[in-house]
C-alpha positions, -999 to +999 in steps of 0.1 A: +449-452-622+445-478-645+457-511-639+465-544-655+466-573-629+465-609-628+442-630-607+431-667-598+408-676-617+377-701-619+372-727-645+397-754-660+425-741-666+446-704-674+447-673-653+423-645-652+436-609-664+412-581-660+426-548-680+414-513-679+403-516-642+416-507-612+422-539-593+402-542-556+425-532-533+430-547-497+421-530-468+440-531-436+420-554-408+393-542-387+402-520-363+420-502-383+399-493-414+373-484-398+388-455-388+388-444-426+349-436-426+335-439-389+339-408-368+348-421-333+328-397-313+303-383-340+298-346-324+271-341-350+233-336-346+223-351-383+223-371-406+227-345-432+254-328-414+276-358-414+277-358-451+298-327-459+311-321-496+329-352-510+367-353-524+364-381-549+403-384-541+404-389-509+374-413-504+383-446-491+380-479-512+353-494-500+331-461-511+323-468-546+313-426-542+349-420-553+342-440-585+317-412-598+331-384-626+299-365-637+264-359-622+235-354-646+198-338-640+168-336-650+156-301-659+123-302-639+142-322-604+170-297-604+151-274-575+140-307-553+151-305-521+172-338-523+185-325-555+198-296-539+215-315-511+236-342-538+247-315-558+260-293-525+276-328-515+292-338-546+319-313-545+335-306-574+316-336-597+309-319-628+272-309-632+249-316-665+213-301-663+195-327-694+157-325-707+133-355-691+139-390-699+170-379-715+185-411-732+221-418-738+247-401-764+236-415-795+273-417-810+282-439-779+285-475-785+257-501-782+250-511-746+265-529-730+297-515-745+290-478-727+283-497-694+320-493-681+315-453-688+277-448-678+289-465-643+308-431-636+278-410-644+249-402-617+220-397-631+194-378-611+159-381-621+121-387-613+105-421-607+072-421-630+059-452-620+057-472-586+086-466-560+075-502-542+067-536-558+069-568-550+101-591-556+101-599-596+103-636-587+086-664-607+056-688-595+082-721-603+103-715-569+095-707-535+097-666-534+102-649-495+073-624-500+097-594-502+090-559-512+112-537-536+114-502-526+133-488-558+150-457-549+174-461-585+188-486-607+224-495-613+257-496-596+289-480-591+304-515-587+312-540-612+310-575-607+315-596-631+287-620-626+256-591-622+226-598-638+218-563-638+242-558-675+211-579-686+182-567-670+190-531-673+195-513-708+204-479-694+244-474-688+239-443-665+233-448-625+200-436-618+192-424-587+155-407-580+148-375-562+113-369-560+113-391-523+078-371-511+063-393-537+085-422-524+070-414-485+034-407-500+034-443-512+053-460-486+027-446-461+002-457-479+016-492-479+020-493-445-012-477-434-031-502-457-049-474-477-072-484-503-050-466-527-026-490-524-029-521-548-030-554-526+013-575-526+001-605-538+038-626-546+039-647-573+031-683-556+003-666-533-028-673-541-049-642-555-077-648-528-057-654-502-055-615-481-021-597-480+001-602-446+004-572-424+040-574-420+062-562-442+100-569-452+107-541-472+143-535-495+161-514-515+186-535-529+172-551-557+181-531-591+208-513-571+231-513-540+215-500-509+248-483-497+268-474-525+260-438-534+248-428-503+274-405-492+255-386-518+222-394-514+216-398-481+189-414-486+198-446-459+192-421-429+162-405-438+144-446-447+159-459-412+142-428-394+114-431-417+105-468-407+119-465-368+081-457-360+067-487-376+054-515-362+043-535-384+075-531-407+113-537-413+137-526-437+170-539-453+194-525-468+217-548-481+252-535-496+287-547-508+299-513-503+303-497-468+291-464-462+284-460-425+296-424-409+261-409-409+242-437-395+254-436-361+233-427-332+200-427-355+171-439-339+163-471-357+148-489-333+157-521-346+135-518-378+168-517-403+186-546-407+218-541-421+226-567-445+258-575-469+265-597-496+294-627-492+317-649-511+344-665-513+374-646-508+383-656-545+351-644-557+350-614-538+385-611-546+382-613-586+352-610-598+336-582-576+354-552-587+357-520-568+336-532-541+347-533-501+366-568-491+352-594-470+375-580-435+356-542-444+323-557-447+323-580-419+339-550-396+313-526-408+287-553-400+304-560-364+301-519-359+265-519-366+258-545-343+269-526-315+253-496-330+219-520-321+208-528-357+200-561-364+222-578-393+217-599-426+238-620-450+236-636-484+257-659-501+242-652-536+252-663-559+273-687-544+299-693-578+314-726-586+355-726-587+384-742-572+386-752-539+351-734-534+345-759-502+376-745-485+366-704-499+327-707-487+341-721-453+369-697-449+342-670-454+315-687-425+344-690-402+354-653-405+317-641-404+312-657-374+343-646-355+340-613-363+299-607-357+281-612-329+255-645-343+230-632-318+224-604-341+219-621-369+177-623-387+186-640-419+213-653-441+204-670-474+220-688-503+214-688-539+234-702-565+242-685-598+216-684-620+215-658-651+194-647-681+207-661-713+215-627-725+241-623-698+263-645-709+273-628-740+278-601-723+300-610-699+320-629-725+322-592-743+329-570-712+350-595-693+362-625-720+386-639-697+359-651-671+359-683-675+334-693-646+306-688-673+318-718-695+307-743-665+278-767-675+245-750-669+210-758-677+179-743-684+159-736-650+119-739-651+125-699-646+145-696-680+170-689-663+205-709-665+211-730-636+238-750-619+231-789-624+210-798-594+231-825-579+262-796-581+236-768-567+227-797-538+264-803-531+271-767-525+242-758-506+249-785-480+279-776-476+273-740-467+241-750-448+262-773-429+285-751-416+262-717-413+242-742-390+270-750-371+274-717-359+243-698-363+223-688-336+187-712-334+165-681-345+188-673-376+166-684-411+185-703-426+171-700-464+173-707-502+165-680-528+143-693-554+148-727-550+126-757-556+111-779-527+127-808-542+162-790-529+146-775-500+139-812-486+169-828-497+193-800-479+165-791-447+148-817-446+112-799-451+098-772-475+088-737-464+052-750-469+057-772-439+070-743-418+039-721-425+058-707-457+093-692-463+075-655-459+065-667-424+097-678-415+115-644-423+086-627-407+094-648-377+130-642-377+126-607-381+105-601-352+130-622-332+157-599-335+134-565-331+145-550-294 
């Protein structure tokens, strides 16, 4: 149903009034919604068994699964095995079979005007180039060494602040199928086979050898949970990495999809992760995703399901009242989670290519957190005034310190080591470097 409704909005003045969307929806508290998509006493044997065939309708809100209206695929995946499983799980979603590389309608309009549309279509295909690469971060700012494993690109959600509507240039949701090459590489990786090309980040130093641990992620050009209800594909990576040592993987989320991860065997090398805000942010400007109470319950459930957890304040937006929004948000974190559980949590202020911001203008032009003073980052990227990025991070660092366990990292997201001194008082350098640090935490939390 569509809806027209008003919201608080962030900037100088006026209201914010989203139209053709359906507004995010609140979920009852805790206990209670997670009824809607955990099975009590799951009486199943696996993963693929707790995935049966999907009513759109009846899906609860914080599955953006229900968003979908039309698979597509690619003549030559259509008899891969995971192929075979999303269609049998998709129900009733209309199927397309499409030649290779099969580009948009051509009488659509321009992206990003067919992004809205494309976010309800799943488009199934084969990855022809490398399923994992390292973080596309620049040499200017301290990177955390992190490894993209890209399983797709593009989300069901649609927040209004994603710098995905200017890094992508494809509408559909793309989702790839042909995981034996996905497991061929990955193995390599983690074997260290000479077919493998060395993970050299952007501000290590070419002659200086790659790490042998690994922090490995899928959220990067899409959300780690959204579509898996589908895909499956969370399962089969946490069962997939439960026998490595010298390995951990995150999958970070604002969706919650968590029924057929119960009782897997992680072995503590998954660490569930979720993106925060503040409850106006998450509130306006993060439509169709799952509310702070969902996440932070679904978070609380897999700690007791004995997987490690992981937050991210990024980007952290500026607004009205933010101080008392960012500290509402720590304070609920922290009552409903168990801090002991907890690797990582980092912080990032908004940043975005100067593309994006015509396009938010054009797909949202009453967000009026874009007007805000920015300036051009040594990244090209627009950037927050550095005394307003300092003011914000200390005030989240502040209180995340105030209640986080002593082995959470506490950590910036491509941030300078001017800021890093200022708010920690050291840079990563003087801790053996930020991908130390995370490799520390994460070996910290493992059982």
């Amino acid at each position: 149903m569509v809806t027209v409704q008003q919201h608080r909005t962030f900037g100088r003045s006026a209201r914010l009034e989203y139209t053709g969307y359906e507004a995010p929806g609140c979920l009852p508290e805790s206990a209670a919604l997670l009824n809607a998509y955990v099975p009590l006493n799951p009486q199943v044997s696996t993963p693929d068994e707790r995935l049966p065939p999907m009513n759109t309708s009846s899906l609860p809100a914080a599955d953006p699964s229900r968003l979908l209206r039309e698979i597509r695929v690619e003549e030559s995946c259509l008899d891969l095995p995971l192929t075979r499983q999303i269609i049998q799980r998709a129900g009733a979603l209309p199927l397309t079979v499409v030649p290779e590389k099969a580009a948009a309608d051509p009488e659509a309009a321009p992206y990003p005007g067919t992004l809205g549309a494309g976010k309800r279509i799943l488009y199934l295909g084969r990855n022809r180039g490398r399923f994992l690469k390292p973080c596309p971060a620049t040499r200017v700012y301290n990177c955390c060494d992190y490894q993209v494993l890209n399983i797709g690109a593009g989300c069901p959600m649609d927040c209004t602040y994603c710098i995905l509507q200017a890094y992508l240039n494809n509408p559909w949701l793309t989702f790839y199928v042909n995981i034996d090459d996905l497991w061929r590489e990955l193995d390599q990786a983690l074997d260290g086979s000479p077919h493998q090309p060395p993970h050299h980040p952007p501000n290590r130093p070419p002659h200086q050898p790659p790490r042998p641990f690994h922090r490995i992620g899928t959220g990067e050009f899409t959300d780690s949970m959204a579509l898996d209800r589908l895909t499956g594909l969370s399962a089969l990576l946490i069962e997939k990495m439960a026998g490595r040592t010298n390995a951990v993987l995150e999958l970070k989320s604002k969706a919650v999809v968590l029924n057929h991860l119960a009782d897997l065997d992680h072995r503590g090398r998954t660490i569930m992760a979720w993106s925060l805000n503040s409850p106006p942010v998450m509130q306006t400007l993060e439509l169709h995703s799952a509310p702070l109470e969902t996440r932070l319950a679904a978070a609380a459930q897999c700690a007791r399901w004995g997987y490690p957890l992981a937050f991210h304040f990024d980007p952290i937006i500026y607004h009205p009242d933010w101080e008392e929004g960012y500290r509402q948000t720590i304070r609920r974190l922290f009552a409903a989670v168990p801090k002991e559980r907890i690797a990582w949590i980092s912080l990032g202020a908004f940043r975005f290519l100067p593309e994006l911001r015509s396009i938010i203008l054009r797909r949202f032009p009453a967000a009026t957190f874009i007007h805000e003073e920015f300036v051009p980052g040594l990244d090209n990227k627009f950037r927050y005034f550095r005394t307003l990025r300092a003011e914000m991070y200390r005030l989240l660092a502040d209180e995340l310190r105030r209640h986080a366990a002593p082995h959470t990292c506490i950590y910036f997201c491509m941030e300078s080591d001017t800021l890093w001194r200022e708010i920690f008082g050291h840079t990563p350098a003087e801790r053996g470097g930020l991908p130390a640090m995370l490799d520390t935490a994460a070996r910290n939390i493992l059982p």
